[in-house]
C-alpha positions, 0 to 999 in steps of 0.5 A, spaced: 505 394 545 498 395 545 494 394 539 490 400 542 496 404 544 498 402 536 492 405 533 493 411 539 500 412 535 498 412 529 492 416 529 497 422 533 502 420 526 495 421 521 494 428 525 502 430 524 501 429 518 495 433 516 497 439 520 504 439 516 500 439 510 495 445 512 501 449 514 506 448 510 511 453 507 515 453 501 521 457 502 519 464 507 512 466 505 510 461 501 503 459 504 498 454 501 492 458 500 489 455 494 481 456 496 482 464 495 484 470 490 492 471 491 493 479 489 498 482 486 499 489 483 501 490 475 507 490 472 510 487 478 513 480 476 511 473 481 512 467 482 508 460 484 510 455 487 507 447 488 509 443 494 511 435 491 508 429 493 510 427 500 510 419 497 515 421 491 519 426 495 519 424 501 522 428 508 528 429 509 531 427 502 525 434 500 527 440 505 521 445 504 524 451 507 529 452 501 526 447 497 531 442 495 530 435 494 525 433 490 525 427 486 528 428 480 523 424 476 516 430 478 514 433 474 509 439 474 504 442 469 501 449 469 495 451 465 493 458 464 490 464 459 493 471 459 498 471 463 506 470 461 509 465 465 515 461 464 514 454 464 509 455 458 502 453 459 501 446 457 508 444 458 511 439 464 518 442 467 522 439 472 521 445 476 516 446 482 514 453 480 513 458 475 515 465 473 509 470 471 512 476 467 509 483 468 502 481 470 496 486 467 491 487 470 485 482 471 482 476 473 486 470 473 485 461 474 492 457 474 492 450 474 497 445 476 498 437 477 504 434 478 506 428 474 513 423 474 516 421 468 518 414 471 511 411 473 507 415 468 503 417 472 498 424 473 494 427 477 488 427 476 484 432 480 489 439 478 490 444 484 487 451 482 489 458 484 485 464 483 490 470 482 487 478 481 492 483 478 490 490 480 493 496 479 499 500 483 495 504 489 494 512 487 494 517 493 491 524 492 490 530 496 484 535 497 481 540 502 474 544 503 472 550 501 466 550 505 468 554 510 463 559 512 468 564 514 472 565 508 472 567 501 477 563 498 480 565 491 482 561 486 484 554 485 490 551 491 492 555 494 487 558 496 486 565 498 482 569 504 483 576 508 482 574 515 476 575 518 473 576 524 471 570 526 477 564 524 475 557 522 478 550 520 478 546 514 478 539 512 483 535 508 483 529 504 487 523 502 484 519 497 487 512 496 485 509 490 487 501 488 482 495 487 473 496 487 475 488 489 479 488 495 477 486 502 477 492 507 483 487 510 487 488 505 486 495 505 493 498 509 498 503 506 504 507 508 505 513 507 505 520 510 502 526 511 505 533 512 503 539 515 507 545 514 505 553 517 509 558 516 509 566 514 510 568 506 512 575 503 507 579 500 508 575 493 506 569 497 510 564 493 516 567 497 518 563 504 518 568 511 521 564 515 522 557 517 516 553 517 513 549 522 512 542 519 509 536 522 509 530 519 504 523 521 508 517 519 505 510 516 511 506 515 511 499 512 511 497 519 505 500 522 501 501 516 494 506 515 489 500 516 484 497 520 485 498 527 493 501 526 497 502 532 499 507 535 492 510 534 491 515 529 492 522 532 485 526 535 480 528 530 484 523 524 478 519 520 481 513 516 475 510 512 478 504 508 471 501 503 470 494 502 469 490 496 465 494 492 468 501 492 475 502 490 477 509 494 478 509 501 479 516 504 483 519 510 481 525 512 483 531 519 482 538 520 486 544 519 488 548 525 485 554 526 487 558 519 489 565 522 494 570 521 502 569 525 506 575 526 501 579 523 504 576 516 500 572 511 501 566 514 501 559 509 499 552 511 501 546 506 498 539 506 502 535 503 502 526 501 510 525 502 514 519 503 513 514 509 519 514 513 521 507 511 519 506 504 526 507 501 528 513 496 523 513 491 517 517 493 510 514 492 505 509 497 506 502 498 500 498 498 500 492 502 499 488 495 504 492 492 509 491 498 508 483 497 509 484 490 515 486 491 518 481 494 515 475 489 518 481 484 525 480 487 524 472 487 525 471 496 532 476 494 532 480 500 527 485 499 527 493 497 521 496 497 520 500 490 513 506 492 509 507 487 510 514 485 504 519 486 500 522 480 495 527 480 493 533 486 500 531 492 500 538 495 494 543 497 495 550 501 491 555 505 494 563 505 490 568 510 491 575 509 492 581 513 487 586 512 491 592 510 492 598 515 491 605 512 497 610 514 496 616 515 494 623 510 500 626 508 499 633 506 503 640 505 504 643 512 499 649 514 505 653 517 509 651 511 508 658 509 506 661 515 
């Protein structure tokens, strides 16, 4: 062979093997990504993992999909501050990961360097993973008040006779989770309702059946940037970049009026997206990912972080009352 087809050869070799080092997984979504922050939600247990020396354990002897096959004589040291982790920080361990415990919120620096027990030998230049635990995501919902048509009473819900000139609100969702996290990053599932229907002269007591419509963000097509199917007419996601912690999704009402000459009652509710399992709450795409290293890649059950606060406000148009008629003793009474 031609030395200038060897060095084509081993060019091509060099570049298979520096691709395979860019893209390498360890298990099912485990990437390398040592250059930027990692986040992961509060309380929510994780684990890091490290690929081995491709010299000290070589393919196909190490299989990265279900990383087995590492040679029996590595050993990885971690070192960080303020986390809980197994193995404990300082101390080598024949495992190429590590476990960290019920993270509290915070900004943290892991290091690892692989050694082996057999040449003595260290690496000298640790690998370093910048991690931000950040709180479980908060939903919380509101409506205006400012309407010019209505006078509405006292706290939700909120209370008015109708007008003679009917008008719309506007509702919104407030998502609290990190001032930190990147506007990519900011995608959540959940839903939102919209219930209208008549109530007694109580007000508390349903008239009837309501009707419910329900927009749904599900964990497989989250409210984010650039969501399809797209949000419906006259919906507004805003989700903030770094700086500001809340991101808001805002719509308006129907036109509030009275249905069937009754008082009529519109709700607007946070629920639960329609894939996100039986606890009721949001699933954040952190929250969501933290999840899955919770369960250490066992098949994934999604837990929603349970809503706290304002989840459900109301609207009640009143009928004007109609004055009967005058009842008296008739004139012919005695006549």
């Amino acid at each position: 062979m031609k030395k200038s087809t060897w060095m084509k050869l081993a060019f091509v070799i060099i570049a298979m093997f520096i691709f395979a080092g860019a893209n390498a997984q360890i298990l099912v979504n485990y990437s390398q990504d040592n250059a930027t922050t990692t986040y992961q939600t509060t309380g929510k247990s994780f684990r890091l993992y490290v690929m081995p020396d491709p010299i000290y354990s070589p393919a196909p002897g190490y299989d990265a999909a279900t990383n087995v096959g590492y040679n029996v004589d590595s050993r990885w040291t971690w070192v960080y501050a303020g986390l809980t982790g197994a193995p404990l920080t300082g101390a080598a361990s024949a495992n190429n990961w590590i476990t960290f415990t019920n993270p509290a919120a915070g900004n943290y620096s892991v290091t690892v360097a692989e050694s082996n027990n057999v040449t003595g030998c260290v690496d000298g230049t640790p690998i370093t993973q910048v991690i931000e635990v950040i709180n479980a995501p908060l939903a919380v919902i509101g409506g205006s008040t400012g309407n010019v048509n209505y006078t509405w009473t006292g706290a939700s819900p909120y209370t008015d006779c109708l007008p003679t000139t009917t008008g719309t609100e506007t509702i919104t969702v407030t998502i609290t989770e990190d001032a930190d996290l990147p506007v990519a990053f900011r995608s959540y599932a959940l839903a939102i309702t919209q219930s209208v229907g008549n109530v007694l002269p109580d007000l508390a007591t349903a008239d009837g059946l309501p009707v419910v419509t329900t927009w749904d963000y599900p964990t497989t097509n989250k409210l984010k940037t650039g969501r399809v199917p797209a949000i419906p007419g006259g919906h507004t996601w805003t989700p903030n970049d770094v700086g500001v912690a809340t991101s808001t999704y805002t719509f308006p009402t129907p036109a509030l009026v009275v249905i069937g000459g009754k008082p009529t009652r519109y709700t607007f509710s946070i629920a639960q997206a329609s894939d996100a399992g039986a606890t009721v709450g949001i699933v954040s795409a952190v929250s969501q990912k933290s999840d899955f290293d919770f369960l250490l890649n066992a098949a994934g059950t999604i837990v929603p972080n349970a809503y706290v606060g304002v989840t459900s406000i109301a609207y009640i148009v009143l009928p004007a009352p109609v004055t009967g008629p005058i009842y008296h003793i008739s004139n012919t009474y005695a006549y």
